[in-house]
C-alpha positions in Angstrom: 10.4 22.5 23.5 6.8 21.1 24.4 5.9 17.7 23.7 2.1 16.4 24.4 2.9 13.4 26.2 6.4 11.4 27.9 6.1 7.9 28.6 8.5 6.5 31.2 9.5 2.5 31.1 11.0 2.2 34.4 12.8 -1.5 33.7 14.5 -3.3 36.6 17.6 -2.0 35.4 17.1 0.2 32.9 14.8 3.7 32.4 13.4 4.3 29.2 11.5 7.7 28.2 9.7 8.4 24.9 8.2 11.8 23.7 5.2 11.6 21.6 2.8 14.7 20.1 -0.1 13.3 20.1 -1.7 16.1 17.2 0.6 14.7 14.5 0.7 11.2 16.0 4.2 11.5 16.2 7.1 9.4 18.2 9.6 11.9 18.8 12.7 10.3 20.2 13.8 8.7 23.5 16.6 9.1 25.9 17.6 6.5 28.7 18.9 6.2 32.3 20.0 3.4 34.9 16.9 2.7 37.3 17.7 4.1 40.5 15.3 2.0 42.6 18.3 1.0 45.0 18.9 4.4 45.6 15.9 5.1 46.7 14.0 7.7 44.7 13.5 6.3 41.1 13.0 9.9 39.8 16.8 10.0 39.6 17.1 7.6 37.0 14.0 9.5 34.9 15.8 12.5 35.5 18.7 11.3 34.0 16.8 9.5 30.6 15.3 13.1 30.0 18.8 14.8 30.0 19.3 12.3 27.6 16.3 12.9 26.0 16.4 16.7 25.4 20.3 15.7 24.1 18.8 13.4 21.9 16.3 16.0 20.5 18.6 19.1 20.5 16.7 20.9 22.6 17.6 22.7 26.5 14.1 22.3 27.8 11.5 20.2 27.5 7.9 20.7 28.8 4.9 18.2 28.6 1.1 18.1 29.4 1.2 14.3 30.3 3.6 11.9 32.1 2.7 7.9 31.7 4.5 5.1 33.0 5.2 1.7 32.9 7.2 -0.4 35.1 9.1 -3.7 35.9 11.0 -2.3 38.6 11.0 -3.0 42.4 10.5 -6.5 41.4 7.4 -5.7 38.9 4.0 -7.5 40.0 4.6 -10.3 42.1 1.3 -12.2 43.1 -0.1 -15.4 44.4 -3.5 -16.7 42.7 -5.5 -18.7 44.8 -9.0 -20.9 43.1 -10.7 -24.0 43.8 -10.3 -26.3 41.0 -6.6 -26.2 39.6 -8.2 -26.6 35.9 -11.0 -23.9 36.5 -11.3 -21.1 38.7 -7.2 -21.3 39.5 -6.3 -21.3 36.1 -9.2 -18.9 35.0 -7.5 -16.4 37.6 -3.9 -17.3 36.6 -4.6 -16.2 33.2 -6.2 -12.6 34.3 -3.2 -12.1 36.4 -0.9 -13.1 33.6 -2.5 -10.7 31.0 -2.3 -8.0 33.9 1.5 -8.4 33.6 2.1 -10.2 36.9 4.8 -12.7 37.9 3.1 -15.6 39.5 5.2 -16.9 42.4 2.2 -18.9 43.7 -1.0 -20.8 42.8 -2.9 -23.0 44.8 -6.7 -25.0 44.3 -8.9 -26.4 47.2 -8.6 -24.5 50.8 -4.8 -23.4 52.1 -3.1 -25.3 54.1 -0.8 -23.5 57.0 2.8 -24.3 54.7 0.4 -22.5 51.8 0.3 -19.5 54.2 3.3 -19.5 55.6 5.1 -19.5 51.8 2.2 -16.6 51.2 4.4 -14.7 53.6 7.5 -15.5 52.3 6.9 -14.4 49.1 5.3 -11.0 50.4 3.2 -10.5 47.3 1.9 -7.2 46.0 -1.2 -8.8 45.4 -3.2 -11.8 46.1 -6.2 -12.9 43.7 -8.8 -15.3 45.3 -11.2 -17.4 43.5 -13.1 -20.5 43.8 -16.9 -21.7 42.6 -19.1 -21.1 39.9 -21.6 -18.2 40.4 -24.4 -19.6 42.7 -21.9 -23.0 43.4 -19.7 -24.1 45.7 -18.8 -20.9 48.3 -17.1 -22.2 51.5 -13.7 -22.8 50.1 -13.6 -19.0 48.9 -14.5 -17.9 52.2 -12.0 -19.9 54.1 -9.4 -18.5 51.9 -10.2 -15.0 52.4 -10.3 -15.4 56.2 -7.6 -17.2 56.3 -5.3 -14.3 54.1 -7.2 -11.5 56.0 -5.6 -12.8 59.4 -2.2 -12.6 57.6 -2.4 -8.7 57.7 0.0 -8.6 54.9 -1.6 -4.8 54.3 -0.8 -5.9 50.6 -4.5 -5.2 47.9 -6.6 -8.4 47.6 -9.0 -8.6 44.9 -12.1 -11.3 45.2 -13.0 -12.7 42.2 -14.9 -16.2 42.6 -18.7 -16.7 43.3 -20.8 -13.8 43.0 -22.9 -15.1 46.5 -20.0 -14.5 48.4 -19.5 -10.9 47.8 -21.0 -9.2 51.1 -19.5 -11.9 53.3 -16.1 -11.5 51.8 -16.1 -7.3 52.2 -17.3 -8.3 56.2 -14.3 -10.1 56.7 -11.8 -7.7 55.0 -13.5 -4.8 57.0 -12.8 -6.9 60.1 -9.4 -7.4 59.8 -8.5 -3.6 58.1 -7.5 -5.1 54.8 -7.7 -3.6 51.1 -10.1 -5.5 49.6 -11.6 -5.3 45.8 -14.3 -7.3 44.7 -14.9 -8.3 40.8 -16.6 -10.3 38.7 -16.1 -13.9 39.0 -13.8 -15.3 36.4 -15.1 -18.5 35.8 -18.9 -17.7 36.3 -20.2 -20.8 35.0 -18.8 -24.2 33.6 -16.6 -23.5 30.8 -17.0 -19.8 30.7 -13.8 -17.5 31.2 -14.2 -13.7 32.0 -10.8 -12.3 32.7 -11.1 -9.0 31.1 -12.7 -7.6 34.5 -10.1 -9.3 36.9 -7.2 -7.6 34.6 -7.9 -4.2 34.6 -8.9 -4.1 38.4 -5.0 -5.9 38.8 -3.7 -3.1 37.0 -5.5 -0.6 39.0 -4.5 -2.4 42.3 -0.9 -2.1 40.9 -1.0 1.5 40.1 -1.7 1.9 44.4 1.4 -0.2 45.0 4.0 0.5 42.8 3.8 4.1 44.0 4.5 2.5 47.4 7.4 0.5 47.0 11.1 1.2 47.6 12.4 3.8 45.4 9.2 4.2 43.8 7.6 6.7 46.3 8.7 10.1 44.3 7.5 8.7 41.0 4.1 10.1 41.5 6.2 13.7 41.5 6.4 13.4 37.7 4.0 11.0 36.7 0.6 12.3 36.3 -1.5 9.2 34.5 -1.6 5.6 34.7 1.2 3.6 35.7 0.6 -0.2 34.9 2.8 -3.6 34.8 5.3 -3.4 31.3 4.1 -6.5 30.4 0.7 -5.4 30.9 1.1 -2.9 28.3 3.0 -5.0 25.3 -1.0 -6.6 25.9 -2.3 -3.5 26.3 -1.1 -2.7 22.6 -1.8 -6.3 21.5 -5.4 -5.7 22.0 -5.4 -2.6 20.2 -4.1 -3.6 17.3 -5.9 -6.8 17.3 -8.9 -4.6 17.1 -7.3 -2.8 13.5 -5.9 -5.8 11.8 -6.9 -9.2 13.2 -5.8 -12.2 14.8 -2.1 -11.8 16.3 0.5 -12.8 18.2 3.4 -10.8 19.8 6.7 -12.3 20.9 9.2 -10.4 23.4 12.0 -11.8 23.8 14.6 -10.2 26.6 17.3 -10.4 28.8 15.8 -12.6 31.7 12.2 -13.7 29.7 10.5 -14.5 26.6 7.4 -13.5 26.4 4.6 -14.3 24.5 1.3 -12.9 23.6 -1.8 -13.7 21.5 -5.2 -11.6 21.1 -7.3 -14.5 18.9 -10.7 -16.3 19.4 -9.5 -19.4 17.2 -11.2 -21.2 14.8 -14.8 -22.3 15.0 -13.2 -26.0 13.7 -10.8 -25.7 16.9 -13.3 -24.9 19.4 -15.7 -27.2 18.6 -13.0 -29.8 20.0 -11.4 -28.0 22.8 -12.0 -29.4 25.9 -11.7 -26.6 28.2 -11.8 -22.1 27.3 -8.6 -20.5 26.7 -8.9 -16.4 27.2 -9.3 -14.5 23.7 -5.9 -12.4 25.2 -3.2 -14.8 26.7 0.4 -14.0 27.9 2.5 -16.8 28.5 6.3 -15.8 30.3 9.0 -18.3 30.0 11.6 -17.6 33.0 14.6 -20.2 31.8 14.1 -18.5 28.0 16.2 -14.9 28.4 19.0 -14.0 25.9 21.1 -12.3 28.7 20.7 -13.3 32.0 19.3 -16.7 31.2 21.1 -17.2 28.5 23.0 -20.4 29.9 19.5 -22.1 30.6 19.0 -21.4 27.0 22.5 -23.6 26.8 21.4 -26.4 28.7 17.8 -26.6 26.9 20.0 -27.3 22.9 23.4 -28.9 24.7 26.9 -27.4 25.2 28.2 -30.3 22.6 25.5 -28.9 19.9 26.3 -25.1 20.3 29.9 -26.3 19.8 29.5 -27.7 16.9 28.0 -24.1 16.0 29.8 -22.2 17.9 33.3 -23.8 18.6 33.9 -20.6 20.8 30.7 -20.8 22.9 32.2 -21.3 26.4 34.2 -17.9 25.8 31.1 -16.5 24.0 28.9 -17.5 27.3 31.2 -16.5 30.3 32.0 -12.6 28.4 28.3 -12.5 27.4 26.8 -8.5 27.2 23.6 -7.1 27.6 23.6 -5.8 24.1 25.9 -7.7 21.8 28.9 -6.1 20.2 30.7 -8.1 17.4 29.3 -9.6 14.5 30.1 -13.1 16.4 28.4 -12.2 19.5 25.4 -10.9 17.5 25.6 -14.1 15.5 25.5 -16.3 18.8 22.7 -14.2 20.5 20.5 -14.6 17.1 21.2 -18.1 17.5 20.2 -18.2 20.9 16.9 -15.6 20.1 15.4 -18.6 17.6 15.6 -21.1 20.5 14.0 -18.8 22.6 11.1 -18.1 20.1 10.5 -21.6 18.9 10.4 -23.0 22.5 8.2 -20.1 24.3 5.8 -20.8 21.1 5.8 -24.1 21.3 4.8 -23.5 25.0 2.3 -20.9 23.9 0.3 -22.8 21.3 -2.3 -25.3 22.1 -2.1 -29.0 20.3 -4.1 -31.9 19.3 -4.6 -34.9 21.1 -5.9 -38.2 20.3 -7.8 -40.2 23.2 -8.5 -43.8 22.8 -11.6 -45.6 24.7 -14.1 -48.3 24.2 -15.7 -46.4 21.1 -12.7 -45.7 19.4 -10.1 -42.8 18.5 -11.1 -39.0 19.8 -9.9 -35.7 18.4 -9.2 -33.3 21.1 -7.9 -30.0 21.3 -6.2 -28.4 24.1 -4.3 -24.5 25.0 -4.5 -21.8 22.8 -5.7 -21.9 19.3 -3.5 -20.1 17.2 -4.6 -21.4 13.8 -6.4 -18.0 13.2 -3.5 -15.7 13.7 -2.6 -13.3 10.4 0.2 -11.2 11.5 3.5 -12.4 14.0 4.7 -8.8 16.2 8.1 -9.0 17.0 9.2 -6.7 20.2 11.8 -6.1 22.9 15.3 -6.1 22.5 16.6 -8.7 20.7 13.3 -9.1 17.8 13.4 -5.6 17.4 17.5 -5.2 16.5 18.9 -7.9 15.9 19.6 -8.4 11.7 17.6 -11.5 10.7 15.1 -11.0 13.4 12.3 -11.4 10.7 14.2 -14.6 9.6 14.0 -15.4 12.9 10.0 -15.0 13.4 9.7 -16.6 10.0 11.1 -19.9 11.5 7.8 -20.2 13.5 5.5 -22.3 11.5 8.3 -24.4 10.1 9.1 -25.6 13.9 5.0 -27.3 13.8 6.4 -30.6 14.2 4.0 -33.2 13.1 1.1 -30.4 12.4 0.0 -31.2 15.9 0.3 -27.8 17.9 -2.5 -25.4 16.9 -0.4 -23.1 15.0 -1.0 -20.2 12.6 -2.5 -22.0 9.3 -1.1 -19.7 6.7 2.1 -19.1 8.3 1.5 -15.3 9.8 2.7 -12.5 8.4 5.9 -10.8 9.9 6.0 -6.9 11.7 8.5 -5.2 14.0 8.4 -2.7 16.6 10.8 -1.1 15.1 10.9 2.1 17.6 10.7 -0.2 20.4 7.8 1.4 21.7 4.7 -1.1 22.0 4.7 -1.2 26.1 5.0 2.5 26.0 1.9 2.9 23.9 0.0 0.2 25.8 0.3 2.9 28.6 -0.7 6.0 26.2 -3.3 3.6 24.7 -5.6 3.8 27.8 -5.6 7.4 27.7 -5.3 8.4 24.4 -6.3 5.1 22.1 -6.4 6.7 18.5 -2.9 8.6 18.6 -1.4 5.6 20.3 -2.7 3.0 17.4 -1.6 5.3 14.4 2.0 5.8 16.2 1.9 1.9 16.5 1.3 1.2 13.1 4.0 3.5 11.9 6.9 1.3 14.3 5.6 -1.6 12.2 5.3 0.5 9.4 1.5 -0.7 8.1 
């Protein structure tokens, strides 16, 4: 059999592979394996999910004109964001790196201090972002940093992305020391001004180079002929795209370890009018403590054993024999109840909010984060939104949870889609390649 195009999602645990023909606009099917990182060659595990696969589609062979990936594995995209002013150019870079799909283990403002380095080099990032001034501002604090990292020889990509002045001096230093080195656009080029877009893509460029270096990861260039980019990065990826068909969105992951969250939306001209500092047009927001597997006891903690007992009078036994995918209608009962915690509180940390400051001339309107209150449609995705029964229920719960009307959520409530083939991070990927076959597919797994 040929198929067009395979799609590998090569999970921390878990590979995923998809076959799409791209003619029809078509998803095919999908097979999976373990991810065989820790065994050192990674194409075992993709050999494995297309066995399963080719099982899957009844079919012996299986040939293909492209191979896309995305991954998680080998730790995903760790980094370390460094800026000058916490509330500017460090968070301006945080929030390129965290639409890129990266973890952030690290993020510092003003020059590094030797404990900053030396917990530089205990992380061992796969890349570092540095940042800092406006464009024709402040550049000493910039350089310092970049010195200061070059000398590290960590031999791991660096991408500049602060004051535009310092571009030459910053490529001299690099050069010096024998360090990769990619320069960008600054992004947070003038006071209140965010330009992310730039930053992301070159982060997802910068990951393609490393991933392909990293333990277990070396053969995957043997099958994979395209872009490989941060899973994360793609559920955005496919945000964007169908932001650009049907409006204003969010998109909520919830998994395992994290809950994700993700929103393509300008806000409303009544919002911005009030906020008091810019909030990217794409944001992804990752809760750590909010996973419906391996964090599921943090989830615990967060509501209180005593109140999941009053629930669930069987929630110790229900937590210690906890699976990956839930078997029993009480254990998919308990995860559900745990998914709707996970939701509400990774919105709730999403969304932006009103604040009221009080001075010599009175009361002041503010607004603050992400403006939400333009969002039409609420994309469900990963695991536990895309299977479990009253996931939509689930989603539906969101606007309800606006305690007070203070957080700057959707107005009208959002209207509710699932990914019902599980397959939005796999046509984030096909999306940069082939953009029109991976929107129609899309719209068919939320069947619009």
């Amino acid at each position: 059999m040929k198929v067009d195009v395979l799609v590998a999602e090569i999970g921390s645990t878990t590979t995923v592979v998809n076959a799409f023909n791209l003619k029809e606009a078509k998803f095919l099917g999908q097979g999976q394996g373990p991810t065989t990182v820790l065994d050192g060659d990674v194409t075992i595990g993709l050999n494995m999910a297309i066995e399963e696969l080719k099982k899957n589609l009844g079919v012996n062979t299986l040939e293909y004109d492209d191979f896309l990936a995305t991954s998680s594995a080998a730790g995903g995209l760790r980094m370390t964001v460094h800026g000058l002013v916490f509330d500017m150019t460090a968070r301006a870079a945080r929030e390129a790196a965290l639409g890129a799909g990266a973890i952030i283990k690290m993020v510092t403002a003003g020059k590094l201090r030797r404990s900053d380095l030396n917990k530089i080099k205990e992380i061992n990032p796969n890349i570092i972002l540095v940042a800092g001034g406006l464009d024709f501002g402040e550049r000493d604090t910039a350089l310092y940093n970049a010195e200061e990292i070059a000398k590290l020889k960590l031999n791991v990509p660096v991408i500049y992305a602060g004051n535009i002045e310092n571009h030459e001096d910053v490529k001299l230093i690099f050069e010096e020391y024998g360090q990769k080195l990619y320069i960008v656009d600054n992004v947070y080029p003038r006071v209140d001004e965010l330009n992310v877009e730039p930053t992301r893509k070159i982060i997802q460029a910068a990951f393609e180079e490393h991933i392909t270096g990293a333990p277990g990861m070396k053969k995957v260039r043997q099958m994979v002929n395209g872009p490989i980019i941060p899973t994360p990065g793609a559920v955005m990826e496919s945000a964007i795209l169908l932001s650009n068909e049907i409006g204003d969105l969010m998109v909520i992951d919830v998994g395992g370890a994290t809950t994700d969250v993700h929103s393509v939306t300008e806000g409303s001209d009544e919002i911005q009018r009030i906020m008091i500092s810019p909030e990217p047009v794409g944001k992804r927001t990752v809760e750590g403590d909010l996973g419906v597997y391996v964090n599921l006891p943090h989830i615990v903690e967060r509501i209180g054993l005593d109140n999941v007992k009053k629930v669930f009078d069987d929630a110790e036994e229900l937590i210690q024999n906890r699976k990956p995918i839930p078997q029993t209608a009480r254990e998919i009962e308990f995860v559900e109840y745990m998914t709707q915690e996970a939701v509400l509180t990774a919105v709730r940390r999403h969304a932006g909010a009103i604040r009221y400051l009080y001075g010599p001339t009175g009361k002041k309107t503010i607004a603050e984060g992400k403006d939400l209150t333009n969002v039409k449609w609420i994309v469900g995705t990963g695991g536990a939104l895309t299977r479990l029964p009253n996931r939509i229920d689930i989603m539906k719960k969101i606007p309800k949870d606006n305690t007070g009307g203070m957080f700057l959520y959707p107005k009208d409530g959002g209207d509710v889609l699932v990914d019902n083939f599980y397959i939005m991070a796999s046509l984030g990927v096909l999306s940069k390649k082939y953009p029109e076959a991976a929107l129609s597919i899309l719209k068919q797994s939320l069947g619009i």
